[in-house]
C-alpha positions in Angstrom: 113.6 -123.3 -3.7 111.4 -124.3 -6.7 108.9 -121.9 -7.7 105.2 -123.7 -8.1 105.4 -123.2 -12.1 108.7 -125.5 -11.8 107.0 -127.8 -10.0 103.9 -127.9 -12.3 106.2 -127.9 -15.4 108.0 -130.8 -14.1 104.6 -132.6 -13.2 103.3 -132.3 -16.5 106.7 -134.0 -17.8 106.4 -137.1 -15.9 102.3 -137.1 -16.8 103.2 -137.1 -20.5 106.3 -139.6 -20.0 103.8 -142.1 -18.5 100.7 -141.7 -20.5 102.6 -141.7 -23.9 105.3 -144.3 -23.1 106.2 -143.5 -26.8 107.8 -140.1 -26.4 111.3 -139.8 -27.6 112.7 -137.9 -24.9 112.1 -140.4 -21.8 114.3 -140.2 -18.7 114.9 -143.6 -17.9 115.8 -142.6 -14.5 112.3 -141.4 -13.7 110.9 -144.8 -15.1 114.1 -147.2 -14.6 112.8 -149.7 -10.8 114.4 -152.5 -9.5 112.7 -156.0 -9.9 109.3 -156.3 -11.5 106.5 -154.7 -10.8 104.2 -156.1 -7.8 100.4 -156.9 -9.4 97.8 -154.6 -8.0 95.4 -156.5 -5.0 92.7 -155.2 -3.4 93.4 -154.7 0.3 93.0 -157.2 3.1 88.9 -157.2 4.1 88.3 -157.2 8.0 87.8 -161.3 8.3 91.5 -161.7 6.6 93.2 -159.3 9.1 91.6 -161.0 12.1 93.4 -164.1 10.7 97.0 -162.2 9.8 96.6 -161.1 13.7 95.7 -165.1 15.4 98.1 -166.3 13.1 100.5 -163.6 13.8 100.3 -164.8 17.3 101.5 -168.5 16.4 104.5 -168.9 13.7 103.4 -166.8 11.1 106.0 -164.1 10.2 106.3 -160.7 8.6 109.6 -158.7 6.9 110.3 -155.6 5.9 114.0 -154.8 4.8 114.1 -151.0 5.4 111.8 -148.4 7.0 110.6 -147.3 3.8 109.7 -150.1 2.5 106.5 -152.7 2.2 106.1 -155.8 4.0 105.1 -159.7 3.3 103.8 -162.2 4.7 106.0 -165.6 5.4 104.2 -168.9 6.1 106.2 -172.0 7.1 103.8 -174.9 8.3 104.9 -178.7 8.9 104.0 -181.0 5.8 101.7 -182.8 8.4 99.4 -180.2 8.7 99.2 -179.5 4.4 95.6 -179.6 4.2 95.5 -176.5 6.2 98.6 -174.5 4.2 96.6 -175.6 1.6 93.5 -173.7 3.3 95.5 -170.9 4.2 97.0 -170.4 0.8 93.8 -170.4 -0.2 93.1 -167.2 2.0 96.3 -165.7 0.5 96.1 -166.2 -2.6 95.3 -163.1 -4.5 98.4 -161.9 -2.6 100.9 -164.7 -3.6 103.1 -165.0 -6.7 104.0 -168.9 -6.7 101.9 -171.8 -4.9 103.1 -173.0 -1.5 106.4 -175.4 -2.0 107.4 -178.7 0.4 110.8 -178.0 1.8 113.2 -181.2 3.3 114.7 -180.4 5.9 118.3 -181.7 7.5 117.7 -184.8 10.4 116.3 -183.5 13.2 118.7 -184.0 16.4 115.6 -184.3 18.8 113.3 -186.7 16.7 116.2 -188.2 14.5 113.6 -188.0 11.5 113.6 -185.4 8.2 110.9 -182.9 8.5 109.4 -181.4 5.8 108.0 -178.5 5.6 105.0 -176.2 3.2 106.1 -172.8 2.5 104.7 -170.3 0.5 104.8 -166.1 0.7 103.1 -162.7 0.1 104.2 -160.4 -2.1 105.3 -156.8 -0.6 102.5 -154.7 -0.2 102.1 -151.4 2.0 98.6 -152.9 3.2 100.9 -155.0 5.3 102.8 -153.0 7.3 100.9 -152.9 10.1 101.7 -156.3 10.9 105.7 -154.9 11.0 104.4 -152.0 13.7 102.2 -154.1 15.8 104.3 -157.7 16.5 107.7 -156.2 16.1 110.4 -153.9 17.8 114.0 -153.1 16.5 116.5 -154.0 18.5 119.3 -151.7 18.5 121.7 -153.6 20.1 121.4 -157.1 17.4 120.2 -154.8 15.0 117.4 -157.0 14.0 113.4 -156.6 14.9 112.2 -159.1 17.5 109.0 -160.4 17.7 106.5 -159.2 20.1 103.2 -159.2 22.2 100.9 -155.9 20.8 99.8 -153.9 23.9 96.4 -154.3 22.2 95.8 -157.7 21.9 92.6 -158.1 24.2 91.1 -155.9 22.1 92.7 -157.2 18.6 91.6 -160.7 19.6 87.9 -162.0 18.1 86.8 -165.5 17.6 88.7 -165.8 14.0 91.8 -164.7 15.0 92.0 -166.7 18.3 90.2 -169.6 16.0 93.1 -169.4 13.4 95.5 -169.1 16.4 94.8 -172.1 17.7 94.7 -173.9 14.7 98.7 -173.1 13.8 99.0 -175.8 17.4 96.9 -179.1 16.4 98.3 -181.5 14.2 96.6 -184.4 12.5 
C-alpha cells in the first residue's frame, strides 16, 4: 500500500507535467488519450433538460459505449420537418461539433419514395448521462440497452417537455 508521501510525490509530478508542458521528462502515458479532446460546455440549464426529457420520449436517442463512459445525444428528424432540426440544433448547439447533415435514404418499401433525413449529434459529455439511467435498461440476454418508460415520468413531465414531445409527431 502507498504511503501518503508517495501519493503526494506522485501528485506533484503530474501538477508539474501539466502546468509546464515543457519538462523534459514527460510520461507520455499519463498525457497520451485517444481522439481529441471534447471542448469544455457549460451544463444543460433546467429549460434544455425538460426538452432532452419530451424529446426523449419521441425519437430522440442517447449512447454510451461502456459503463464508464459519457453519453451523447442522437437526433434523426425527417427532411420534412427541417425547420424544426434547424430549431432544435439551435438548442444544441454549444454541444455539437458539425451542423446537422441531410441523409438519402434507400426506397421505402411502404411509401415506394426516398426519404431523407436531418441528422446531427452531441458530443460526449458526463452532463448527459442521466438520459442513459433514466430511458434505458441493459438487456442481458441481446446484450444491448433497450429503450424505456422512466417510473418518474408524471413527475418529469412539464409543459416544455410534453410541448417538445409533441412536436417530434406533427409534420408540415
Amino acid at each position: 500500500m502507498y504511503s501518503l508521501l508517495i501519493i503526494k510525490r506522485k501528485c506533484e509530478y503530474i501538477l508539474e507535467v501539466l502546468v509546464n508542458p515543457n519538462t523534459e521528462h514527460i510520461s507520455h502515458r499519463i498525457l497520451k488519450r485517444k481522439g481529441p479532446v471534447t471542448p469544455f460546455a457549460s451544463e444543460p440549464t433546467d429549460n434544455l433538460k425538460e426538452i432532452i426529457f419530451g424529446l426523449m420520449l419521441g425519437d430522440l436517442s442517447a449512447e454510451r459505449y461502456s459503463t464508464n463512459g459519457n453519453t451523447r445525444l442522437r437526433f434523426y428528424l425527417s427532411s420534412i420537418n427541417e425547420e424544426y432540426a434547424n430549431h432544435l440544433y439551435l438548442k444544441f448547439q454549444e454541444y455539437v461539433k458539425t451542423p446537422p447533415k441531410k441523409i438519402t435514404r434507400k426506397l421505402s418499401n411502404l411509401t415506394g419514395k426516398i426519404h431523407t433525413d436531418i441528422a446531427f449529434s452531441t458530443l460526449k459529455y458526463s452532463f448527459f448521462n442521466w438520459v442513459m439511467e433514466e430511458f434505458y435498461k441493459k438487456d442481458p440476454v441481446l446484450n444491448r440497452n433497450i429503450k424505456i418508460l422512466p417510473l418518474n415520468t408524471e413527475k418529469q413531465l412539464t409543459a416544455v417537455s410534453l410541448a417538445y414531445w409533441i412536436m417530434v409527431r406533427i409534420k408540415k
